[in-house]
N, C-alpha and C positions, 0 to 999 in steps of 0.2 A: 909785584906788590902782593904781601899774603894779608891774610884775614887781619892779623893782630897788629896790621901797620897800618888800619885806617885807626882814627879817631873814637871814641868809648859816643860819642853825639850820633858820628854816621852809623857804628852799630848799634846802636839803640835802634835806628830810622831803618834797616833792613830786617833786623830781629823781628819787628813790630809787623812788618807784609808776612812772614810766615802764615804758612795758609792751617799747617801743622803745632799746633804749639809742643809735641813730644820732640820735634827735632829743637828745640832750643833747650831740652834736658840732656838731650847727648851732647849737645852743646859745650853745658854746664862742668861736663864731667873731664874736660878737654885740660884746661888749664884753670888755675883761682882768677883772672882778670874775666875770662869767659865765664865762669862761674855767680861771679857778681854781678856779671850783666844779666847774664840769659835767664841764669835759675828764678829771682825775682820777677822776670816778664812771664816765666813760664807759668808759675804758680797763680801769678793775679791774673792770665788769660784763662787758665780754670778753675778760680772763682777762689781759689783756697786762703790767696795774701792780699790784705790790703794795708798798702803803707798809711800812717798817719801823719808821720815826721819820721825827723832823721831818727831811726835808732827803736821808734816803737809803729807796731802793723797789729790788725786783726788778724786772725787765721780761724778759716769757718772751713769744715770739712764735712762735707754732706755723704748720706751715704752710699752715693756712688765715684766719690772721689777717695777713698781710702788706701788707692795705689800713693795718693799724693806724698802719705807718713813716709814711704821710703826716698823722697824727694827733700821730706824736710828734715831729716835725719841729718842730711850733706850741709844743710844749709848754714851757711858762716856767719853771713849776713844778719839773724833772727838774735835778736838780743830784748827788747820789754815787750811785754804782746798786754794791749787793753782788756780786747776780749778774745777768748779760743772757746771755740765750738766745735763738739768733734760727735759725728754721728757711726756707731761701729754693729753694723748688722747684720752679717755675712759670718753664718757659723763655724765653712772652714778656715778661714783665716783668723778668728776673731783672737787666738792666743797670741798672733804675733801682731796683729794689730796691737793690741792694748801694750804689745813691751814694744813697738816701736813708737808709741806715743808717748811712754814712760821716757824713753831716750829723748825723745821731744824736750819733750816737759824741761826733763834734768840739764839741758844744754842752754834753757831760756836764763835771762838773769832773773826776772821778775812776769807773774801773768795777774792780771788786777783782776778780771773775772774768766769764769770757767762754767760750761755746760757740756755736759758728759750723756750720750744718749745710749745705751748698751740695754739691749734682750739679755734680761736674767738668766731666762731659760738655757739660755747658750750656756754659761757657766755649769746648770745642771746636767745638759744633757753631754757635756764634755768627755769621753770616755776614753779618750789619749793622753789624757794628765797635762796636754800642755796648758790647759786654760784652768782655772780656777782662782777664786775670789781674791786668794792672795797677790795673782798679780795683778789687777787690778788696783789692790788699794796700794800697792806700790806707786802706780801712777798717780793717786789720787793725793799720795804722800807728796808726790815729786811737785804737784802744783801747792798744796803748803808748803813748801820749803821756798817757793818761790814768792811767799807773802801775797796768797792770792785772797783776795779780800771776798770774794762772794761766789761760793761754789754747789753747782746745782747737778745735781745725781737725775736721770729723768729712764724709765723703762721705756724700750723702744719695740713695737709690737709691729712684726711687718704682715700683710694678708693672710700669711697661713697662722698667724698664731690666733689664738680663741682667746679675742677681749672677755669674755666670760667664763671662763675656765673658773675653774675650782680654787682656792687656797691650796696652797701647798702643805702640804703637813710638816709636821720635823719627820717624818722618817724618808720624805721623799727627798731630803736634803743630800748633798754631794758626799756619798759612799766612801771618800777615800780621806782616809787619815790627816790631817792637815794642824797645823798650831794656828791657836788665835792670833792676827792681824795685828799689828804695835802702829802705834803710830809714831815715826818716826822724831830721834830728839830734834834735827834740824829745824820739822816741822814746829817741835813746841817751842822751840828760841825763836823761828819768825812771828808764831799768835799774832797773824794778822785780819783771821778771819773774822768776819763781822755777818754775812748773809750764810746761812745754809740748808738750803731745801731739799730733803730727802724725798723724791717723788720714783723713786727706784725698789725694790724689794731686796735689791743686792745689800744694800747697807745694812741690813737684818735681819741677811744669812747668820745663822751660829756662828762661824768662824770671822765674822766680819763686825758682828753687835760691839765688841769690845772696843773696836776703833773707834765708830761712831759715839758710843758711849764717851769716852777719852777724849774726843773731839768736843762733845757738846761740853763736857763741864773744864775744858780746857781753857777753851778762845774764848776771850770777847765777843759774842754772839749778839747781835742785839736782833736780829731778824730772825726766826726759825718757823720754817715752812713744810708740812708732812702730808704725805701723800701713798698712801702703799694699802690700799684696801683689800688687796690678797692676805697680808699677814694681820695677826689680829694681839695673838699672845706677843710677838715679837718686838710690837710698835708700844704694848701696854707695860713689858719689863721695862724699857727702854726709857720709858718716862717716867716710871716710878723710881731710878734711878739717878736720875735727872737734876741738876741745879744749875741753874744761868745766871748769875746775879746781874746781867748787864742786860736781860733780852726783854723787849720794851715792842717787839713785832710779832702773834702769835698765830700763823695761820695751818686749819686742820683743817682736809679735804678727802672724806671718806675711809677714815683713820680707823672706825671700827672700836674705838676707846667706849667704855661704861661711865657713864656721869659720875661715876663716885671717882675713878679715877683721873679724869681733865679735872676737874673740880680740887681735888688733892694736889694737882700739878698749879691751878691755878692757885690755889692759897699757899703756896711756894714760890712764886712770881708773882704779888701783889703789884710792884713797877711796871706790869704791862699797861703801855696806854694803846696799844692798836688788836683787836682780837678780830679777827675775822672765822666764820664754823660755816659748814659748808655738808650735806648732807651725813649729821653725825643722831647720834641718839638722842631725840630728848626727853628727858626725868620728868616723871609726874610734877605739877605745880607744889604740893605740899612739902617738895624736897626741897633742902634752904643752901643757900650757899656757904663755902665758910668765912669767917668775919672781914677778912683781911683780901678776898677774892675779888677781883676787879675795883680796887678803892684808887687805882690810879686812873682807870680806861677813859678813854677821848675818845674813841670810833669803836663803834662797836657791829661790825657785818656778820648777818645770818638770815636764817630763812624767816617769815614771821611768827611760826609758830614759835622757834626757838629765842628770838626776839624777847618773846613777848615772857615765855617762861624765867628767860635772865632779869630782865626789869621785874618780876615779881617774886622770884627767890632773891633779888639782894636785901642783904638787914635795911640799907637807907640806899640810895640813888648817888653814885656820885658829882659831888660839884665839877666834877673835871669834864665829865660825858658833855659834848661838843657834837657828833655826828653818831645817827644811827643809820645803817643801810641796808635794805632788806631786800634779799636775792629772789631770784627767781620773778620773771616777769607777769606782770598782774593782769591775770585772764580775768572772767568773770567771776570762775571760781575760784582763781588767789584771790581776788578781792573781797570775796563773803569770805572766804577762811581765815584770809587779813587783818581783816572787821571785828573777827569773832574772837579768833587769838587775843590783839591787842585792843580789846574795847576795855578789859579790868587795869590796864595800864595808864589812860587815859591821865587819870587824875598825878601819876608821876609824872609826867609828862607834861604838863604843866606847869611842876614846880621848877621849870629848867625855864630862866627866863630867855636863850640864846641857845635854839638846839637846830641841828641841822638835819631835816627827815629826809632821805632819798630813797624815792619808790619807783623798782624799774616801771616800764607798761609796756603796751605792746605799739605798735603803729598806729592801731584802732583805739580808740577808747572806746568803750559799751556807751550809745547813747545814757540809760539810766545810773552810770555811776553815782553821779550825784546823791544818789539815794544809800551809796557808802561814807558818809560824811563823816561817822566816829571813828573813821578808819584816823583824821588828822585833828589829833587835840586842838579845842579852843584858845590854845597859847602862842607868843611870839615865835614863830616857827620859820628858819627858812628851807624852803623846799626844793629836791629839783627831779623832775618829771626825766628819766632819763627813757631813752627812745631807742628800740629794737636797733633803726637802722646807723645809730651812733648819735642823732640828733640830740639836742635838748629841750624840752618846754623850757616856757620860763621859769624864772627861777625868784617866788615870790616871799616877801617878805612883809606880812601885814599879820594884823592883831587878827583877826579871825580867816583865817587861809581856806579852811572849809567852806566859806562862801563860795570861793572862787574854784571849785574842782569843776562846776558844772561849765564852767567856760573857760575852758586853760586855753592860751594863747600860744598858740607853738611857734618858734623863734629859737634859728642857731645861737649859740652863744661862743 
């Protein structure tokens, strides 16, 4: 009796005791019957594949599994992937990393989401010519062409890099000759992209802005998310460039943008109803906004000073505004700063007869809170106390809500 004359049930049931899961990749490589058994047991025992149904799996590659890429290269079986997660940190391999994820990618029929984790710096400090930006956005091509509907760029910073480092200049940029990045036509016949969060610096290399650029006024974006606070000039072309007529989701997170220009971007995107701002610059109050800027918005999340500055540069308040959320959890001094920011807003605030306040806190409340009362307009307000540890207060709904701060009743929800 040899191996290939039991039953595909019984080897499944002896593959599964391996004490080794690399012996069921050499396995793999024996014959295609071996192959489609082992190589899938091999992967999901570390951690890389998980099936959902016949024909579609997630694939998460962490970044000490990046031996995996030359496993999944072989793989026959790999046809729709929901989500792929690929973490790539390891400077000297990282060039053939990124083109055997490219080969990845390009062998998939279809991948619905994608999270991409890569150290910029690698790309810079690459002085073999095998890495650089352009192979990357190869791959980045390869998952558009695959109609991946939500695709997230993320910089991956391991202990030796300085989370505080400097901005990069442009002359610190990659020395060696290169053409601007295209994005591929396959990519623009699938325009299937709907999510994209640039929270990477690579996407706003020089040799890379043009794809990105080509991307955003390309696809059907309705979400757009940015994140790169090392570059400054890079993130402000990029927007002033810019038109989405479909993008309706707009979140900036230490983006480094000048109020004149978010403000410019915004009276370009009037259809935004979700804005979320998150430690950006805020404009003096006498700065106004322009006419057509937030006239769609339903949610509007920022800190409170910046809060309170956007409810008092709009020409009128719109009727659509549903939820305001304000970041950063409320110590004693968020809450006089709170107080003080949004106490000239009060009276807008009011003329909203159905609005949603959400004020994080901390665990503790300050026994004398109470004494922050004009922090919550006298109007139909409902509220919800959200809670350091994940918890909720309750979440009240009454004509004067301010009564009730001195005695909030905490309760999951």
């Amino acid at each position: 009796m040899t191996l290939l004359s039991l039953p595909n049930e019984l080897l499944l049931d002896v593959f599964s005791h391996f004490e080794d899961p690399h012996l069921l990749f050499t396995l793999s490589t024996l014959c295609k019957r071996l192959h489609l058994l082992a190589l899938p047991l091999y992967l999901s025992q570390i951690g890389v594949y998980e099936s959902l149904s016949p024909g579609v799996c997630n694939i998460t590659i962490g970044q000490h599994r990046t031996e995996a890429l030359a496993a999944l290269q072989t793989a026959l079986f790999l046809d729709a992937v929901q989500t792929l997660s690929c973490t790539l940190p390891h400077a000297m391999q990282l060039g053939q990393d990124v083109k055997r994820l490219a080969r990845v990618c390009a062998a998939l029929t279809s991948v619905n989401s994608a999270t991409l984790h890569v150290n910029p710096r690698k790309f810079l400090d690459d002085s073999s010519g095998d890495l650089n930006p352009l192979s990357f956005v190869d791959c980045l091509n390869s998952l558009l062409e695959k109609s991946c509907s939500s695709l997230t760029v993320k910089s991956f910073r391991d202990r030796w890099t300085d989370h505080k480092s400097r901005p990069m200049r442009r002359a610190q940029q990659p020395s060696r000759v290169l053409s601007a990045a295209a994005l591929s036509p396959a990519a623009m016949r699938a325009k299937s992209l709907s999510t994209f969060n640039i929270h990477s610096e690579i996407l706003v290399f020089p040799h890379v802005r043009a794809w990105t650029i080509d991307v955003l006024n390309s696809f059907p974006i309705r979400a757009l998310s940015i994140s790169a606070p090392f570059q400054i000039e890079e993130i402000t072309d990029i927007l002033a460039v810019t038109e989405i007529p479909t993008l309706l989701t707009l979140a900036l997170h230490e983006s480094r943008i000048t109020p004149a220009q978010l403000h410019a971007f915004l009276a370009r995107h009037p259809q935004i109803t979700h804005l979320r701002l998150e430690k950006l610059i805020v404009p003096p109050l006498h700065e106004r906004l322009p006419s057509r800027a937030l006239e769609s918005i339903v949610t509007l999340t920022a800190g409170p000073t910046h809060v309170a500055y956007l409810l008092h540069a709009l020409n009128r308040l719109p009727s659509t505004l549903q939820c305001i959320r304000i970041l950063s959890y409320m110590t004693t001094v968020d809450l006089q700063g709170a107080n003080s920011s949004l106490h000239h807003v009060v009276s807008f605030l009011a003329g909203i007869p159905d609005l949603r306040l959400v004020l994080p806190v901390p665990d503790s409340l300050p026994p004398h809170c109470a004494r922050h009362r004009p922090l919550l307009p006298r109007c139909r307000v409902g509220i919800a106390f959200r809670l350091q540890a994940g918890a909720w207060l309750s979440r009240m709904h009454h004509p004067d809500p301010a009564a009730q701060v001195a005695g909030l009743h905490r309760e999951v929800v």
